[in-house]
KOLGUKOL-354164 format. One record per atom (N, C-alpha, C, O): residue in three letters; atom name; y, z, x; residue number from 1. Coordinates in steps of 0.2 Angstrom, whole numbers. Atoms other than C-alpha are relative to their C-alpha. Example, Ala and Ser with C-alpha at 12.3 -4.5 7.8 and 13.67 -1.06 7.14 Angstrom:
// KOLGUKOL-354164
(atom ALA,N,(-6,0,4),1)
(atom ALA,CA,(-22,39,62),1)
(atom ALA,C,(6,0,4),1)
(atom ALA,O,(5,3,9),1)
(atom SER,N,(-6,-1,-4),2)
(atom SER,CA,(-5,36,68),2)
(atom SER,C,(5,3,-4),2)
(atom SER,O,(11,4,-1),2)
//
This chain:
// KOLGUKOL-354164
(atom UNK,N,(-3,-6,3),1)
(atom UNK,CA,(49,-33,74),1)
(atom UNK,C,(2,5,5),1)
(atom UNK,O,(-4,8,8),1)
(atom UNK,N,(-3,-4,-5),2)
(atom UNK,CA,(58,-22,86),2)
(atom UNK,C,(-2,9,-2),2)
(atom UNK,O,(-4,9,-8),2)
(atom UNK,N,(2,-5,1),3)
(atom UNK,CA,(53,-2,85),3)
(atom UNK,C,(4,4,-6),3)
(atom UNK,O,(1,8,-10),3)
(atom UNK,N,(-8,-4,4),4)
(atom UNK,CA,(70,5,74),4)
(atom UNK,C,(-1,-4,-5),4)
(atom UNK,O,(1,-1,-11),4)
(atom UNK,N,(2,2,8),5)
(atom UNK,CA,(65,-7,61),5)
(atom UNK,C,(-4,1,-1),5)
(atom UNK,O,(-4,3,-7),5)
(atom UNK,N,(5,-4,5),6)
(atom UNK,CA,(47,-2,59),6)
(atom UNK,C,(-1,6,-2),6)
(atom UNK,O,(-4,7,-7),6)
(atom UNK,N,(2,-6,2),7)
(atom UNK,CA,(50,15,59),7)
(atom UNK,C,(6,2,-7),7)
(atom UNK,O,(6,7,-10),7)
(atom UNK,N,(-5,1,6),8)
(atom UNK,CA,(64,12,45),8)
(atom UNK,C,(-3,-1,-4),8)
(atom UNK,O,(-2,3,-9),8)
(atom UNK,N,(3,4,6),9)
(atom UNK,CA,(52,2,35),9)
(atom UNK,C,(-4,4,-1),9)
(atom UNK,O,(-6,4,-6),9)
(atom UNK,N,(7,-6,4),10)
(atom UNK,CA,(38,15,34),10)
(atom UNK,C,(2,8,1),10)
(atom UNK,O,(-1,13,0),10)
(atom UNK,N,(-3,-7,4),11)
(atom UNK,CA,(51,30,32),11)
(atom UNK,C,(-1,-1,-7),11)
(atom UNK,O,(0,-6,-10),11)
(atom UNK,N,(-1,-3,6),12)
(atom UNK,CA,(47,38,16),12)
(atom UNK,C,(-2,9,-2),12)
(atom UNK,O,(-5,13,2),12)
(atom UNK,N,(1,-3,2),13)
(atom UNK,CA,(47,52,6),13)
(atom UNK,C,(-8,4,-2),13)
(atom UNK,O,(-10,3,-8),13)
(atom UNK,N,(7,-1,2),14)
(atom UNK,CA,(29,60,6),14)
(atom UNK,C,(2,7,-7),14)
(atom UNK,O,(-1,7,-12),14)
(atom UNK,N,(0,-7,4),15)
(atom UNK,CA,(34,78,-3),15)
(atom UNK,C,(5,-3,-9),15)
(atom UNK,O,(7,0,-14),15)
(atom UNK,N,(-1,1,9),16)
(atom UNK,CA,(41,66,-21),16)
(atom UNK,C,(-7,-3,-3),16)
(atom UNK,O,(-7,-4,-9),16)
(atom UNK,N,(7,2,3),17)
(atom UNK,CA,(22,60,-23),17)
(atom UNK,C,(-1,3,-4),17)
(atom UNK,O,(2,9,-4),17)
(atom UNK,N,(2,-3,4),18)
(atom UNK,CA,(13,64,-37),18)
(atom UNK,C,(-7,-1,3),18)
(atom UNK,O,(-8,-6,5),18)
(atom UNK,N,(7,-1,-1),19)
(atom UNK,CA,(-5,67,-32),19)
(atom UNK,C,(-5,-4,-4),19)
(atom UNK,O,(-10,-8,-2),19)
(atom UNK,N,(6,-1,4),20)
(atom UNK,CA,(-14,67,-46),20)
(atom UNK,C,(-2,-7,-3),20)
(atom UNK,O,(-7,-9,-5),20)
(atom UNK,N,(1,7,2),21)
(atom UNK,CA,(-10,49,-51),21)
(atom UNK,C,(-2,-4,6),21)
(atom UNK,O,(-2,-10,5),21)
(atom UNK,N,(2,5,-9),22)
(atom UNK,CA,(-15,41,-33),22)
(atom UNK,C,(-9,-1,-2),22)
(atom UNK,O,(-13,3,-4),22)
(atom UNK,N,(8,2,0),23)
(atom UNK,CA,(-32,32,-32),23)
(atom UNK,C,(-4,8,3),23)
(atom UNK,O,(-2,13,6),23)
(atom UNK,N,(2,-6,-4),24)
(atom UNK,CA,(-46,45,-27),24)
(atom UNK,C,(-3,-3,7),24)
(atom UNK,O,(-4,-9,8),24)
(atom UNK,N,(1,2,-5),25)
(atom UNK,CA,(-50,45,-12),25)
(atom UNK,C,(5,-1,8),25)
(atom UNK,O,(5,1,14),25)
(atom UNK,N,(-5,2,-5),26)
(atom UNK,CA,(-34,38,-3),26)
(atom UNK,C,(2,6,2),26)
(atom UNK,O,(3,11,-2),26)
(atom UNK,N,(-6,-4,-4),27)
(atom UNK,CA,(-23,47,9),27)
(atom UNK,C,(8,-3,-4),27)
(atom UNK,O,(10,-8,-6),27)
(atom UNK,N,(-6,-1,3),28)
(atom UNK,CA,(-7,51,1),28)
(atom UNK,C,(6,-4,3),28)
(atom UNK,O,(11,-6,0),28)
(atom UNK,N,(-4,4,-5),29)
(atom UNK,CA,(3,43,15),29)
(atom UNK,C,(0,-7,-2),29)
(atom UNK,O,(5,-11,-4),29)
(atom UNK,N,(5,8,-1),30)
(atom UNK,CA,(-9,26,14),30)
(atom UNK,C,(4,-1,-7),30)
(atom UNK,O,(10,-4,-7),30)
(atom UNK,N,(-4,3,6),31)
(atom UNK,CA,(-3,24,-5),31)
(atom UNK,C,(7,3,-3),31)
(atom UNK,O,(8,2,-9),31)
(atom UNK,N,(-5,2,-1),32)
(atom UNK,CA,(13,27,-3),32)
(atom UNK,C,(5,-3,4),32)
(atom UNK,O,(11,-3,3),32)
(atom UNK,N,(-2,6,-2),33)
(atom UNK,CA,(16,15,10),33)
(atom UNK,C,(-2,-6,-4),33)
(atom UNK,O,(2,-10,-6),33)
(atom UNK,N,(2,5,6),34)
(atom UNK,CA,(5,4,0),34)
(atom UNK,C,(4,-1,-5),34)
(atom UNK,O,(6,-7,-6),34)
(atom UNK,N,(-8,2,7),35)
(atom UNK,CA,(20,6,-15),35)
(atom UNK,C,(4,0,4),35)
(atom UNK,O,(8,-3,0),35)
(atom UNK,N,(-5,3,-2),36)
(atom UNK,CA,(33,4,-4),36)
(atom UNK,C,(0,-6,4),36)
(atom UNK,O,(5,-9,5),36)
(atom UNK,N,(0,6,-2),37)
(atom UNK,CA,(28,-11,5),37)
(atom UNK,C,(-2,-5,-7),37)
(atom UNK,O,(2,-9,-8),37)
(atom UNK,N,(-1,4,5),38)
(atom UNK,CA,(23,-19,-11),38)
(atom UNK,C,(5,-1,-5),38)
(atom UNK,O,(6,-6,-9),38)
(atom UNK,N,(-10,4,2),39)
(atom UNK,CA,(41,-17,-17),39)
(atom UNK,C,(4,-2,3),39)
(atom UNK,O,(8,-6,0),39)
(atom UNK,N,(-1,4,-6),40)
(atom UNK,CA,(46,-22,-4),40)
(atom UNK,C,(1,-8,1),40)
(atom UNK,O,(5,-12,1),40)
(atom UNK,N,(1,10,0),41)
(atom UNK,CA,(39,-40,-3),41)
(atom UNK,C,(2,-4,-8),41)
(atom UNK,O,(3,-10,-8),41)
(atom UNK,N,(-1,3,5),42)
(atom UNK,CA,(41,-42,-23),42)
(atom UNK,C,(7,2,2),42)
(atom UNK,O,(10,-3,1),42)
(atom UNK,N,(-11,-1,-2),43)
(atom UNK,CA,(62,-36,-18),43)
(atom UNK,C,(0,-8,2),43)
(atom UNK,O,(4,-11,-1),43)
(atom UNK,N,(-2,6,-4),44)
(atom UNK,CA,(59,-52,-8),44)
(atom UNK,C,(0,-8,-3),44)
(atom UNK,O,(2,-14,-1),44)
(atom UNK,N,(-3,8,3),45)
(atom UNK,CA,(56,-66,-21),45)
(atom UNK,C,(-7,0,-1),45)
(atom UNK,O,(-7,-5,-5),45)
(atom UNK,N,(7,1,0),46)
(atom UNK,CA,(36,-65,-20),46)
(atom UNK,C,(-1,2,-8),46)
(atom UNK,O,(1,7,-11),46)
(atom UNK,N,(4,-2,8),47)
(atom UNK,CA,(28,-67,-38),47)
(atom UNK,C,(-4,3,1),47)
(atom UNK,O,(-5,8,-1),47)
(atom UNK,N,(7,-2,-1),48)
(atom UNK,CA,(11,-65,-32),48)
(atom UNK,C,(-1,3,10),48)
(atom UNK,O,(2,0,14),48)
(atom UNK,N,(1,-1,-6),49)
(atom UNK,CA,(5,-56,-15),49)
(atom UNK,C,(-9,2,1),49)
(atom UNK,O,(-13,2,-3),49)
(atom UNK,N,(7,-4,-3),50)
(atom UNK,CA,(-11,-48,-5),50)
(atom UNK,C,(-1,4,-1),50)
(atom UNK,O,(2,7,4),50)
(atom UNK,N,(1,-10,-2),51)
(atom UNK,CA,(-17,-31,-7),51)
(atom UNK,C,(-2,0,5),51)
(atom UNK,O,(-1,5,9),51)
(atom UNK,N,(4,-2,-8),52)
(atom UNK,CA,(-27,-33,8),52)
(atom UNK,C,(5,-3,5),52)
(atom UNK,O,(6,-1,10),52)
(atom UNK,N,(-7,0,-6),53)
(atom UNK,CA,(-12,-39,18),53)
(atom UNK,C,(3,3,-1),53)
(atom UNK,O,(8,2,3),53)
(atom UNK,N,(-5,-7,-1),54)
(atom UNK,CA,(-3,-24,13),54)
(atom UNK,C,(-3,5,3),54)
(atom UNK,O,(0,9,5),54)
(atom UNK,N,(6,-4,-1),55)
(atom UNK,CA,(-18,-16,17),55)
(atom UNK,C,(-1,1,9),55)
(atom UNK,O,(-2,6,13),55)
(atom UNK,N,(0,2,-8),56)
(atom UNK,CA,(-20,-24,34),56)
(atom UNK,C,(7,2,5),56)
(atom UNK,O,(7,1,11),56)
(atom UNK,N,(-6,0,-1),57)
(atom UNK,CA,(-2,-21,37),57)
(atom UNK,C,(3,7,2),57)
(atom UNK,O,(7,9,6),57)
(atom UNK,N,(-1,-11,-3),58)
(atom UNK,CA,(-3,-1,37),58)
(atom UNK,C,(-3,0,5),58)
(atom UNK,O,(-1,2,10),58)
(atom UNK,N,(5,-1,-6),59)
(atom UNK,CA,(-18,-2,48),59)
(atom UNK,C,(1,-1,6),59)
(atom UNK,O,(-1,1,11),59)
(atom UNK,N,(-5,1,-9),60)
(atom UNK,CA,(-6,-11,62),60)
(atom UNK,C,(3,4,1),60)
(atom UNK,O,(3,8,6),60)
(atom UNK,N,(-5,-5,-1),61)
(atom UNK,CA,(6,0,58),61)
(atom UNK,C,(-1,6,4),61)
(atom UNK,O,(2,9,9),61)
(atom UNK,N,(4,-8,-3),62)
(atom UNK,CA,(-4,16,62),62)
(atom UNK,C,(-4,-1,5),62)
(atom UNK,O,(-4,4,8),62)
(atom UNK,N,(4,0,-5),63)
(atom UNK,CA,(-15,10,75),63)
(atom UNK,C,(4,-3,8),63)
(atom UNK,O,(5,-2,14),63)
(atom UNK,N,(-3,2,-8),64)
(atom UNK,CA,(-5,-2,86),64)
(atom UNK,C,(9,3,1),64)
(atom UNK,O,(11,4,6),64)
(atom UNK,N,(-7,-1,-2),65)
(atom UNK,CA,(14,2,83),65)
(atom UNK,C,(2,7,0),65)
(atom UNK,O,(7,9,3),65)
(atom UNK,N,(1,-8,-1),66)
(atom UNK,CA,(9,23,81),66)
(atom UNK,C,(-3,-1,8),66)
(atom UNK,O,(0,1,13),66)
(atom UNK,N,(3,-4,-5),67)
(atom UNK,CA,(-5,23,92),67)
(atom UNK,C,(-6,5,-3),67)
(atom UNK,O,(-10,7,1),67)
(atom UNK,N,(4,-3,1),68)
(atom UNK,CA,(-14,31,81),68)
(atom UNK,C,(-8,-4,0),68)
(atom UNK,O,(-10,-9,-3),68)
(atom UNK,N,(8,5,0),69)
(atom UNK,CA,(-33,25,85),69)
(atom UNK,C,(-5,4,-5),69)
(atom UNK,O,(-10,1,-8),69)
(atom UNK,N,(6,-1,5),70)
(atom UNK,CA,(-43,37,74),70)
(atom UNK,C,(3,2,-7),70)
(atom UNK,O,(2,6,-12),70)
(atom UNK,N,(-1,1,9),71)
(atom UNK,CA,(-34,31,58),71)
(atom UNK,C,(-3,-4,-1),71)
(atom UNK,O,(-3,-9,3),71)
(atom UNK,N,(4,5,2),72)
(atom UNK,CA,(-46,25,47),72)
(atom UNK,C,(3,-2,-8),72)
(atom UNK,O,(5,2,-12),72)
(atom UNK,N,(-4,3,7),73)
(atom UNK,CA,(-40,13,32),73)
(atom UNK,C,(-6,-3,-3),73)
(atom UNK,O,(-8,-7,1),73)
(atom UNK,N,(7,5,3),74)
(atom UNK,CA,(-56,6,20),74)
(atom UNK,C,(2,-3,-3),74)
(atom UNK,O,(7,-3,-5),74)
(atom UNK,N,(-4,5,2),75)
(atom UNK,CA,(-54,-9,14),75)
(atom UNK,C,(-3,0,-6),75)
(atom UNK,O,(0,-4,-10),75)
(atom UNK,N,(1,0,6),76)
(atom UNK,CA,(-63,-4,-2),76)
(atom UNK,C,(5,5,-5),76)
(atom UNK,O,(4,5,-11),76)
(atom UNK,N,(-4,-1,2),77)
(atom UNK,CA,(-49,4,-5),77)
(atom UNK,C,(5,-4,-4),77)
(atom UNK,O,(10,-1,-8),77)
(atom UNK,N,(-7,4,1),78)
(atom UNK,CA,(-38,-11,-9),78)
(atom UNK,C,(1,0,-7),78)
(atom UNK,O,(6,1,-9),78)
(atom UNK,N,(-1,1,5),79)
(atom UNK,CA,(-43,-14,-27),79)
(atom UNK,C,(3,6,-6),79)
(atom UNK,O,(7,4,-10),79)
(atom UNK,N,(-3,-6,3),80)
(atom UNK,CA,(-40,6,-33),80)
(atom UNK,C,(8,-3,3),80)
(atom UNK,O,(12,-2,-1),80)
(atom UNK,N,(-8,-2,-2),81)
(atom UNK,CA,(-23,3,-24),81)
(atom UNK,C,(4,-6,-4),81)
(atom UNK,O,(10,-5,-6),81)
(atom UNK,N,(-2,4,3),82)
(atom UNK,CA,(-20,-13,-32),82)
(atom UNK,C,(2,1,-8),82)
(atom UNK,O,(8,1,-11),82)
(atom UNK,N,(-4,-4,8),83)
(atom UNK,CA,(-21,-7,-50),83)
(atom UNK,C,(4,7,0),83)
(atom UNK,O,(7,9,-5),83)
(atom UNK,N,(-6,-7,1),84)
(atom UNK,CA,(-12,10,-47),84)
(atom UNK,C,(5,-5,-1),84)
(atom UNK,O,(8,-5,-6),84)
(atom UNK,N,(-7,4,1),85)
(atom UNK,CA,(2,-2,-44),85)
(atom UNK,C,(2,-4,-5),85)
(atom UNK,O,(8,-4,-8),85)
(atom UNK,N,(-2,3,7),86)
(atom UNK,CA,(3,-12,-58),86)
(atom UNK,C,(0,6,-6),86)
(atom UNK,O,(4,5,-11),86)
(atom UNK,N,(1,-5,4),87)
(atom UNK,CA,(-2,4,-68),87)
(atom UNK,C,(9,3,1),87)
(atom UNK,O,(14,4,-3),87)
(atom UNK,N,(-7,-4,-2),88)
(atom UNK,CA,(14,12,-59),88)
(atom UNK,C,(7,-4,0),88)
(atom UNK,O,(13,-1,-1),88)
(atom UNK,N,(-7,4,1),89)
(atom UNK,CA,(26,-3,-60),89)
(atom UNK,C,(-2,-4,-5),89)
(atom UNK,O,(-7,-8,-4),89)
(atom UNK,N,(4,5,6),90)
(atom UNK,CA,(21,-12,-77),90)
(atom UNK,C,(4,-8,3),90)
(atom UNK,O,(2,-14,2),90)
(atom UNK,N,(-3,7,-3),91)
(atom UNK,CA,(35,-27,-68),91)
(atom UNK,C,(-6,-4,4),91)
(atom UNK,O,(-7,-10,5),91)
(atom UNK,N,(5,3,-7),92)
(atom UNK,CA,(20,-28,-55),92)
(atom UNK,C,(-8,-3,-2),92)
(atom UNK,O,(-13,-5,1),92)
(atom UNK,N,(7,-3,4),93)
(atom UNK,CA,(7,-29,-68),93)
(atom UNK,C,(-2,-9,3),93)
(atom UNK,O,(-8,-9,4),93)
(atom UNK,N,(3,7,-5),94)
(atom UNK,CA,(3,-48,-60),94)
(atom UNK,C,(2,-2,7),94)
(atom UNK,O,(0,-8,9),94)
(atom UNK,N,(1,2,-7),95)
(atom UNK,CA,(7,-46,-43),95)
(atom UNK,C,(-5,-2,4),95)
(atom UNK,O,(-5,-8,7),95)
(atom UNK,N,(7,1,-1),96)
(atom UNK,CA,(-10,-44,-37),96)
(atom UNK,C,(-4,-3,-6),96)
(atom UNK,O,(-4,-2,-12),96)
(atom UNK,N,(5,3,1),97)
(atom UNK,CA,(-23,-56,-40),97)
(atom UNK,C,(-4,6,-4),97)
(atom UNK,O,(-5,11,0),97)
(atom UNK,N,(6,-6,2),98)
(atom UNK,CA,(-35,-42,-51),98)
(atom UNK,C,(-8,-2,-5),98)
(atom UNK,O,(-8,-3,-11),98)
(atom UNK,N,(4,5,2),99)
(atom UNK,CA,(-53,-49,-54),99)
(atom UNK,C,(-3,8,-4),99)
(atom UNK,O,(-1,13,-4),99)
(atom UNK,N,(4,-5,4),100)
(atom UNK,CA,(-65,-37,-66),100)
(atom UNK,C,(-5,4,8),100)
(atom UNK,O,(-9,2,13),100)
(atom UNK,N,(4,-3,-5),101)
(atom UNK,CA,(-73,-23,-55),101)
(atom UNK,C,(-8,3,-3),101)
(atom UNK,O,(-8,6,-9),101)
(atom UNK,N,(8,-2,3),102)
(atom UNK,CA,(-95,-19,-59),102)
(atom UNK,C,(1,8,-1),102)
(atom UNK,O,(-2,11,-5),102)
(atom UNK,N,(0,-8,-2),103)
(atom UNK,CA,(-87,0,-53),103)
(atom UNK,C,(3,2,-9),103)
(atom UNK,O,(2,8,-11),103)
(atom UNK,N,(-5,-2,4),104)
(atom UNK,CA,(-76,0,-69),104)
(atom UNK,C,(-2,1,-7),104)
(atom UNK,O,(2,2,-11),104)
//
């Protein structure tokens, strides 16, 4: 992937977020890459995908294709991020695998 397409693919709008409805915890940025890469790959014909490989997928993005090295991304984040999104897109609502959480 050449530079001028990644920084295409992770343009977005941070100032149309709503806050309030984003997992707690995440960074604002973090979940709405996470929702635009996850329409993203369902645009592309995927019924089912990975939260943790979209997950893992910001984390190159900000570390090796930025540079940023003191971005931190949790991976216990993925499950909050996974149901915001089906919450947010009801189309989505079986994208992700979603097992029952002990947290919930």
């Amino acid at each position: 992937m050449t530079q001028a397409v990644a920084e295409d693919l992770f343009s977005f709008a941070a100032a149309e977020a709503v806050v309030d409805e984003m997992p707690d915890g995440v960074p604002v940025e973090v979940c709405l890459l996470f929702e635009k890469l996850a329409l993203e790959v369902r645009a592309l014909g995927f019924e089912r995908y990975s939260a943790r490989a979209i997950i893992h997928r910001i984390r190159w993005h900000e570390t090796i294709e930025k540079g940023n090295r003191e971005f931190k991304c949790n991976n216990n984040w993925t499950p909050a991020m996974a149901r915001w999104i089906a919450a947010k897109h009801p189309h989505m609502a079986e994208f992700f695998e979603l097992r029952e959480s002990p947290n919930r």
